[in-house]
C-alpha positions in Angstrom: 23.9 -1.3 -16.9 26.3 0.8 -15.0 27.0 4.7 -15.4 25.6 7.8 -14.2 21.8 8.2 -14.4 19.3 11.6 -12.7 17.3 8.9 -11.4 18.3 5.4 -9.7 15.0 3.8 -8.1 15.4 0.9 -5.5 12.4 -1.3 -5.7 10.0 -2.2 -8.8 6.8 -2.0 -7.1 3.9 0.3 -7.5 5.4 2.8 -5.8 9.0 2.4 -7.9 7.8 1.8 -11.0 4.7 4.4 -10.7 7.9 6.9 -9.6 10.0 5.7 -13.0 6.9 6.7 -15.2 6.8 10.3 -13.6 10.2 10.4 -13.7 10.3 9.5 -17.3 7.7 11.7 -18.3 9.7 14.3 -17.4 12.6 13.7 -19.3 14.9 12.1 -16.2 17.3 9.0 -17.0 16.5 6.9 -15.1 16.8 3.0 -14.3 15.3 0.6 -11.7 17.0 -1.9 -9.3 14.5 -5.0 -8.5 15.8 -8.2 -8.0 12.2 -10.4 -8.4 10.5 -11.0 -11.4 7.8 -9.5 -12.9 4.8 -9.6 -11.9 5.4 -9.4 -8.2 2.9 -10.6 -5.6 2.3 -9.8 -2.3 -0.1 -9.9 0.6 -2.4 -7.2 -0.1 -6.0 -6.2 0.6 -6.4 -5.2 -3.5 -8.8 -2.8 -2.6 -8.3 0.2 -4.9 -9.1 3.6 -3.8 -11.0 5.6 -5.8 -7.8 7.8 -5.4 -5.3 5.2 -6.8 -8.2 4.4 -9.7 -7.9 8.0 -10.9 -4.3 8.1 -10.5 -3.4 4.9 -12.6 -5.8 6.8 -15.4 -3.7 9.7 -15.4 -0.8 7.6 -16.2 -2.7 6.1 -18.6 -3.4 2.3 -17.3 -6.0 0.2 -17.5 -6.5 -2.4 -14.9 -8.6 -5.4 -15.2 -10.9 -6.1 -12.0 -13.9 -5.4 -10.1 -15.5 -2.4 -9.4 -15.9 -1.3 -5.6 -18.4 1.1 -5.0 -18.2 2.0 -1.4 -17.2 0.9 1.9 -19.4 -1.5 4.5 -18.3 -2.1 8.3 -20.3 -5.2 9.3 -20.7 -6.3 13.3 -22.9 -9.5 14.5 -25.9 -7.4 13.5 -24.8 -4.3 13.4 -23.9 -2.9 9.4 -23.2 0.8 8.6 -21.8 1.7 4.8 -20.6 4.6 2.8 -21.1 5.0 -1.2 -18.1 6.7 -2.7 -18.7 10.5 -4.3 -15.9 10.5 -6.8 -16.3 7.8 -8.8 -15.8 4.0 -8.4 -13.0 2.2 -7.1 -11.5 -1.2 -8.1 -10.6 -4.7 -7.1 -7.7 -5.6 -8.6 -5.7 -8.8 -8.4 -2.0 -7.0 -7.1 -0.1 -9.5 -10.2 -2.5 -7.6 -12.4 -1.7 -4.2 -11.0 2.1 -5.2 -10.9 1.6 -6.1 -14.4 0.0 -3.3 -16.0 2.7 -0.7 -14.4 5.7 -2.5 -15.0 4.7 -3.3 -19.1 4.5 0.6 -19.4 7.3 0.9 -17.5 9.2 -1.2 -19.9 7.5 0.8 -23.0 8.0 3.9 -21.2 12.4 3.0 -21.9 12.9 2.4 -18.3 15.5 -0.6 -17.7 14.9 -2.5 -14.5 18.1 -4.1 -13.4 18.1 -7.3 -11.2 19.7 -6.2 -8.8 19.4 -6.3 -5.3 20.5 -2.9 -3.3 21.0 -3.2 0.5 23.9 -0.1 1.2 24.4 3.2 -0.9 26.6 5.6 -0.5 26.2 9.4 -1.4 27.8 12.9 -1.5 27.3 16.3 -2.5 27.1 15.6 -6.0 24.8 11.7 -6.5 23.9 8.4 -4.8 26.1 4.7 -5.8 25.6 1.2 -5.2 28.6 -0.1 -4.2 29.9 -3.1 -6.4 27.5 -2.8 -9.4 29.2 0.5 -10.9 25.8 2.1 -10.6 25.4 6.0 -9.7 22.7 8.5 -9.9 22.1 12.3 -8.9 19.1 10.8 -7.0 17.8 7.8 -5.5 14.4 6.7 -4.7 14.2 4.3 -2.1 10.3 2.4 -2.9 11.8 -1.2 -1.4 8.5 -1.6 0.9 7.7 -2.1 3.8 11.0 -3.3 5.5 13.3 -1.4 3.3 16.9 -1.9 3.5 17.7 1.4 2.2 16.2 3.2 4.9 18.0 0.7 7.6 21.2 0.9 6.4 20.8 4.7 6.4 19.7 4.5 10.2 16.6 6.3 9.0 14.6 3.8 11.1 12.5 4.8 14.2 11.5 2.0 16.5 7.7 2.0 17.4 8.1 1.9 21.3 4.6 1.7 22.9 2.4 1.3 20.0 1.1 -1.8 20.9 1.5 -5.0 19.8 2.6 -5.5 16.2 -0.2 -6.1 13.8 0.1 -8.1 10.5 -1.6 -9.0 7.2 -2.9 -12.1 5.9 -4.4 -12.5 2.5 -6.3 -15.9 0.7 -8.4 -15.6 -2.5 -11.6 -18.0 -3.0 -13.8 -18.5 -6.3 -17.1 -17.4 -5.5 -18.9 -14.9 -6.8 -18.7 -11.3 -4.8 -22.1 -11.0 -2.8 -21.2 -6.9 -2.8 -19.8 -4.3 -4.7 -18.5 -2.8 -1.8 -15.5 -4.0 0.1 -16.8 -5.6 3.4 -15.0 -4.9 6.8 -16.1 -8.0 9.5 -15.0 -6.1 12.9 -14.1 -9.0 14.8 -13.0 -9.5 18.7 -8.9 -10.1 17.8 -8.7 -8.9 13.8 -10.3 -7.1 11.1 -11.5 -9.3 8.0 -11.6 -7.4 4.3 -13.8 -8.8 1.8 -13.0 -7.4 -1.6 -14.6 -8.8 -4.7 -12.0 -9.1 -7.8 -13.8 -10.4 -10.7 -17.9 -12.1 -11.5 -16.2 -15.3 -9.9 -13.3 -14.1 -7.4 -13.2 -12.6 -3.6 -9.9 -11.6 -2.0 -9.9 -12.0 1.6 -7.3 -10.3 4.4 -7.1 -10.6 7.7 -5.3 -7.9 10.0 -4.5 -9.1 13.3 -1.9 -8.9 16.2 -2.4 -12.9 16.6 0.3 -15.0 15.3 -2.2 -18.2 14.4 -3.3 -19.7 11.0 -5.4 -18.2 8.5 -8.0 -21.1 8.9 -8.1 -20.7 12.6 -7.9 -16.5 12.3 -11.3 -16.8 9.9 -12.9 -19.0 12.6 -13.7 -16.0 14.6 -15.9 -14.6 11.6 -18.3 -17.5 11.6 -21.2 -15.5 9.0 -18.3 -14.8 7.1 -16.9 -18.3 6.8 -19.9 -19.6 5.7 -19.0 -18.0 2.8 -16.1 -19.1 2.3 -16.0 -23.2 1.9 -12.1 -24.6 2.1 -12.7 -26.3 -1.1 -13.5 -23.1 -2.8 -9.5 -21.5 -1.7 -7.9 -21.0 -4.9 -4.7 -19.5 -3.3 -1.9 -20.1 -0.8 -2.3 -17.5 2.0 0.5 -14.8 2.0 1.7 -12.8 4.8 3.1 -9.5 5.8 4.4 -7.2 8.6 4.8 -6.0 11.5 2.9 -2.9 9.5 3.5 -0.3 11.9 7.1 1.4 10.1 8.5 4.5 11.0 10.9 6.6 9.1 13.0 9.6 10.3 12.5 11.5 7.7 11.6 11.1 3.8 14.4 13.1 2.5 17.9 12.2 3.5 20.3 14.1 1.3 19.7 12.9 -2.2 18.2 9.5 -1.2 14.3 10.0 -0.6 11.8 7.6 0.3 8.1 6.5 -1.0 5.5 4.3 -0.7 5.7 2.1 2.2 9.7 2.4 2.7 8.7 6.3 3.7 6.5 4.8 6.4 3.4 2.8 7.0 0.7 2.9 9.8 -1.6 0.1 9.2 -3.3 -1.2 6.4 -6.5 -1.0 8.1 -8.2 2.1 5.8 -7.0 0.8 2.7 -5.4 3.2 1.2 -1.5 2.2 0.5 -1.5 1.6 -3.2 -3.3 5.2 -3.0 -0.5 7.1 -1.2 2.5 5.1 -3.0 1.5 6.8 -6.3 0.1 10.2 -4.9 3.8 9.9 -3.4 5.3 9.0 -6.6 4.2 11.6 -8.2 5.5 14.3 -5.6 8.6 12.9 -4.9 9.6 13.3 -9.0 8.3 16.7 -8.9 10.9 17.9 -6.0 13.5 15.7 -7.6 13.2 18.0 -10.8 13.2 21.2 -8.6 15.5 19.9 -6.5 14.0 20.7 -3.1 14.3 17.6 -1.2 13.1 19.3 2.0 10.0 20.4 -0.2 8.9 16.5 -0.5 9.0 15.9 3.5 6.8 19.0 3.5 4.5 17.5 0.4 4.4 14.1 1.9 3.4 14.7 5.5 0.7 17.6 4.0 -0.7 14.3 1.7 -0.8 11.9 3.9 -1.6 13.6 7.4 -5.4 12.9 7.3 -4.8 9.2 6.3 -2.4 9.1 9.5 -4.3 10.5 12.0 -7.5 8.2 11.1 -5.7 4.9 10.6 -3.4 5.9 13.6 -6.4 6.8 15.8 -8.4 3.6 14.7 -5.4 1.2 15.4 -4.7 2.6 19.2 -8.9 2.2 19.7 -8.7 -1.2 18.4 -5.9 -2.4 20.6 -8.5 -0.9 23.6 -11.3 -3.7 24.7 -13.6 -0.3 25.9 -13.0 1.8 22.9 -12.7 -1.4 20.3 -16.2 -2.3 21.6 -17.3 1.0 20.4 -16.4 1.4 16.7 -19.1 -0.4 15.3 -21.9 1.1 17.3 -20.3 4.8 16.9 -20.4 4.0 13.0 -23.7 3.1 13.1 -25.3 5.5 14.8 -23.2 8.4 12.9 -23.5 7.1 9.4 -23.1 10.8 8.3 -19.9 11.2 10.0 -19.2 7.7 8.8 -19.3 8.3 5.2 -17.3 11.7 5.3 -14.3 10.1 6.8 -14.8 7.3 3.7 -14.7 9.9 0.9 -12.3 12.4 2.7 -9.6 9.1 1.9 -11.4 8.3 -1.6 
């Protein structure tokens, strides 16, 4: 489909097609450009916020998986957890998420396009794809992590002294969740996230800044792994990163990022999926008042708690001294624990 369109969004996950169900709620024309088919997987911790839970509601989905009731840091012996205030989060498998938004997408009169978008160009007046015939008064950018709008933009900022790159690992295993909360095993090189997705299903991700094996990474969490017999994997594991991204800025004349394209700390609060549709939802707000300068102002106001904490927890981590001391600092503040849990929920 070529022509002139108010909205052109490049990249059909949560944080596209979430952006193409605002955008068609209020009245834009718009289309998506995604070359992968639907649903689309990736390496994910498929942890839902009570956030994201409330914001998929809104929109009207329904999302099969487990709920997730707070959050539990676990240590050797050491344990310290946090019940959520506002209401329950969810486990959800990310195929079924991917699912559920791009059905309504589809029902919704949105047309995703395979295509895959690497270069625009823009002017005063709209955004085109060169070679497809495609053009739009806008265009999101939501083409993750390592977006290829933003690079070819040179809207990319390159994370000089922030340590060494961390990235995600992900495996799922049938046996029943032990917890409704989503388990955090603080271990000496990475971060484990146990988060149970159905009666008989527990996704598991690894964050880490060492390039080794899943089976060897889980090693290192031997309670854990226990758990977690090799015959009971029902999953290849899936990767991602580096997850430290920087942007320049979200708004760059009529092209605008979201979701992880607009910039990504770590994934060690949890709280992506939670952002890319808080984002979604602002960025088609400005498009319709056409104050792009008003969406880098929205986005850094909505996300500047969720920075600062994941940012602050990331540099401690990649500290021996001050690594040592999360856990214990947890524990013996479960107060202050649990209202920097619900002030992201």
């Amino acid at each position: 489909m070529s022509g002139s369109h108010d909205l052109l969004i490049v990249g059909g996950g949560p944080a596209g097609l979430a952006t193409a169900l605002h955008a068609a709620r209020a009245g834009l024309d718009t289309v998506i450009a995604e070359p992968r088919r639907a649903p689309v997987d990736k390496a994910c911790g498929e942890g839902l916020m009570p956030g994201a839970v409330r914001a998929l509601a809104a929109l009207g989905l329904e999302v099969p998986g487990h709920p997730i009731t707070g959050i539990r840091y676990i240590q050797g012996p050491r344990q310290v957890q946090a019940a959520f205030h506002r209401g329950p989060g969810l486990g959800a498998r990310r195929t079924d998420l991917h699912s559920a938004l791009h059905r309504a997408v589809l029902e919704a009169g949105v047309p995703v396009l395979p295509l895959r978008v690497e270069e625009v160009r823009q002017d005063t007046a709209g955004v085109s794809v060169p070679g497809t015939g495609l053009r739009a008064r806008w265009l999101v950018a939501a083409d993750g992590l390592h977006s290829p709008v933003r690079r070819s933009l040179g809207l990319e900022v390159r994370t000089w002294g922030a340590g060494a790159p961390r990235y995600g690992l992900r495996r799922h295993y049938a046996v029943p969740p032990w917890s409704s909360y989503v388990e955090v095993h603080w271990g000496t090189h990475a971060e484990a996230y146990v988060t149970p997705l159905s009666p008989t299903l527990v996704g598991v991700a690894l964050l880490t800044a060492r390039r080794a094996p899943f089976s060897t990474q889980l090693v290192g969490f031997p309670e854990l792994a226990g758990r977690l017999p090799p015959e009971a994997a029902v999953t290849a594991v899936r990767g991602a990163g580096p997850l430290r991204q920087r942007a320049r800025t979200r708004a760059h004349g009529r092209v605008l990022l979201v979701g992880d394209a607009a910039g990504y700390v770590d994934a060690l609060t949890g709280e992506g999926v939670s952002l890319a549709l808080s984002g979604a939802e602002a960025v088609v707000a400005n498009v319709c008042r056409g104050t792009p300068s008003r969406y880098e102002t929205d986005w850094s106001r909505a996300t500047r708690h969720h920075r600062l904490l994941t940012d602050l927890l990331v540099r401690a981590r990649q500290q021996p001294v001050l690594a040592s001391r999360i856990m214990p600092t947890a524990a013996r503040l479960p107060g202050l624990f649990a209202a920097a849990v619900n002030a992201l929920a």
